[in-house]
Steps between C-alpha positions, in 0.01 A plus 500: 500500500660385846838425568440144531379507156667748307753251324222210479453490137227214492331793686552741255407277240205435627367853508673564173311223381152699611555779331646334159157272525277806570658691202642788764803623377568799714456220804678273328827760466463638835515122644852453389631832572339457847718240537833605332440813742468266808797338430478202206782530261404570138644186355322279721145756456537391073608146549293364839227723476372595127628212317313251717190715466573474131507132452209503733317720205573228277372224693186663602462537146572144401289403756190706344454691842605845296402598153742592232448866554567462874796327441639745276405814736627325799842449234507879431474565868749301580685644211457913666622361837817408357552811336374705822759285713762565251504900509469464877768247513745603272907439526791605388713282232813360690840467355537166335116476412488463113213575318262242372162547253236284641205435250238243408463280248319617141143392574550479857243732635554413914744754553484556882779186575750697294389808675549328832844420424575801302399742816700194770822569288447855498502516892844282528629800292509372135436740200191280320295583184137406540394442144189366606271198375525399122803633386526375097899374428590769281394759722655334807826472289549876378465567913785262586695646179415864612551438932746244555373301763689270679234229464110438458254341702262340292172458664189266346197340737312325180691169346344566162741783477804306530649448114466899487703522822767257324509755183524746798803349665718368182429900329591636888846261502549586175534895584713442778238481791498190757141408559354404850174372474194435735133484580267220404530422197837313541403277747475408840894439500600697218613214251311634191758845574811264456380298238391832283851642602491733743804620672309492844139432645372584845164385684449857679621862488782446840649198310507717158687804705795233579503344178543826299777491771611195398497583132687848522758347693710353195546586104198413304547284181220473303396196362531466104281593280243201458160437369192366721569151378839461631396487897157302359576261251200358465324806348670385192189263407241844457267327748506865704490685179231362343261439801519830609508664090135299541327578826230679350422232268535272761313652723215514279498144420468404870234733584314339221557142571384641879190582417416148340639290776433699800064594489532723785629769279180549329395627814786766528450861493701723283736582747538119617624405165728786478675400833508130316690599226739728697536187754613272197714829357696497831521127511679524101747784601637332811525159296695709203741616812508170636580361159773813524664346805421113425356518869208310610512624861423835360174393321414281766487786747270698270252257479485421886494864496252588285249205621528663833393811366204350310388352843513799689298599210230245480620321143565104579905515525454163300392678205848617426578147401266508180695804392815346500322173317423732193777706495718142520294386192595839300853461581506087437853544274695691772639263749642730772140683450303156594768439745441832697112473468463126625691602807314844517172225510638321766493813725188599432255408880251205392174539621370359825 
């Protein structure tokens, strides 16, 4: 690496990227030490150079350029680097620095953001528990009983995860614990943190550092003790409940009705239908989490989403749209239900 270089981290990754795509971990580590070595700062090495490799991961994936077990060795790659960086990088705590558990949603399986932040708070000389990625509520309790942190950062990339992480928050406030949360799941500007009652949210691991600031710096109160209806009132007509009590009913039923209305399934090989019925699985659990919320922007962006995904793919994006037909005609007595899926329709691409 030259001097002119050596603190250029679209450079570095770039040739992390290379060795993440070609599977070569030892490469892949030796990359970012390379350039810690030469001079880049450790923060900046986990937050401008693997993290943007990361999310490139993903969209290579989305974009059907890597397979599923690419994506998930270029993860666990991605995943040693940190750790490699972190024993070379290590600092001291400094006076002031409270200690804070950092863990992921239960079910939330994308545990490198919270890793990210977890080794970023770490090097601005905070004591941090890494629990790790799906950490159940009870479990994740007994640690704050037994430890004492000052607060938790509450990490979750998928949406679908989101009434768990409000269990997770109300049981966290409830023992004491202020909750900062972030990643994905909670939205481009955080609103579905505040409106499931977190203490704090942040977009990205620097912003989190000053917010735990920010939190630590006065008495915490903790809310009182209140059930899920009380921030969302309008869970009190069951439509959540009982949709998502019936997904694999419902599920069923639409695959069924599929195959009547759309002929091109007879042609479908094994595996083809199996991806169909997962498809119209996914598309039920995000509506049960947008019927969670009473958000249509949140099914809205699944569908674009996931018709983007099907045309990278080679399945008509337009086909969505007869999936949310049949599951609207299952769910024909729950209004917010229709509501959601009429609007889902509206994003789905029409067919040129």
């Amino acid at each position: 690496m030259t001097v002119t270089d050596r603190m250029d981290t679209e450079t570095v990754s770039a040739r992390l990227w290379d060795a993440v795509r070609e599977g070569d971990e030892y490469t892949a580590v030796d990359v970012v030490l390379s350039a810690v070595d030469a001079g880049l700062d450790a923060e900046s090495a986990l937050l401008d150079v693997i993290a943007p490799v990361q999310a490139r991961v993903g969209a290579e994936w989305a974009a059907n350029r890597i397979s599923v077990a690419r994506e998930h060795t270029a993860t666990a790659i991605n995943d040693r680097v940190v750790a490699a960086l972190a024993h070379r990088a290590s600092a001291p705590r400094r006076p002031g620095r409270g200690r804070v558990a950092v863990a992921c949603v239960d079910g939330e399986w994308h545990a490198l953001p919270a890793r990210l932040l977890a080794e970023t708070l770490r090097l601005r000389g905070w004591h941090v528990d890494f629990l790790g990625a799906q950490v159940p509520v009870p479990h994740l309790i007994e640690h704050l009983h037994r430890t004492g942190p000052d607060a938790l950062a509450l990490s979750s990339s998928i949406p679908t995860r989101l009434p768990t992480a409000h269990a997770t928050i109300t049981a966290c406030q409830a023992a004491g614990v202020p909750v900062m949360a972030g990643g994905a799941a909670f939205g481009p500007d955080g609103g579905y943190a505040d409106r499931l009652g977190a203490d704090a949210w942040a977009p990205d691991a620097r912003t989190a550092a000053g917010r735990l600031e920010e939190i630590l710096a006065r008495p915490y109160v903790p809310p009182p003790v209140h059930e899920p209806v009380d921030d969302l009132p309008h869970l009190a007509d069951q439509e959540y409940t009982l949709v998502t009590r019936s997904a694999p009913r419902l599920v069923a039923a639409v695959l069924a009705a599929l195959e009547e209305r759309f002929p091109a399934m007879a042609t479908y090989s094994e595996r083809q239908r199996q991806h169909t019925a997962e498809d119209i699985a996914h598309i039920t659990e995000f509506l049960g989490v947008a019927l969670y919320l009473d958000d249509s922007a949140l099914f809205t962006r699944f569908i674009s989403w996931t018709g983007d995904i099907l045309a990278a793919r080679g399945v008509p994006a337009h086909s969505v749209g007869l999936g949310l037909d049949l599951l609207a005609e299952q769910l024909k007595d729950f209004p917010r239900a229709v509501r959601l899926l009429r609007e889902g329709r509206a994003a789905v691409p029409t067919p040129r």
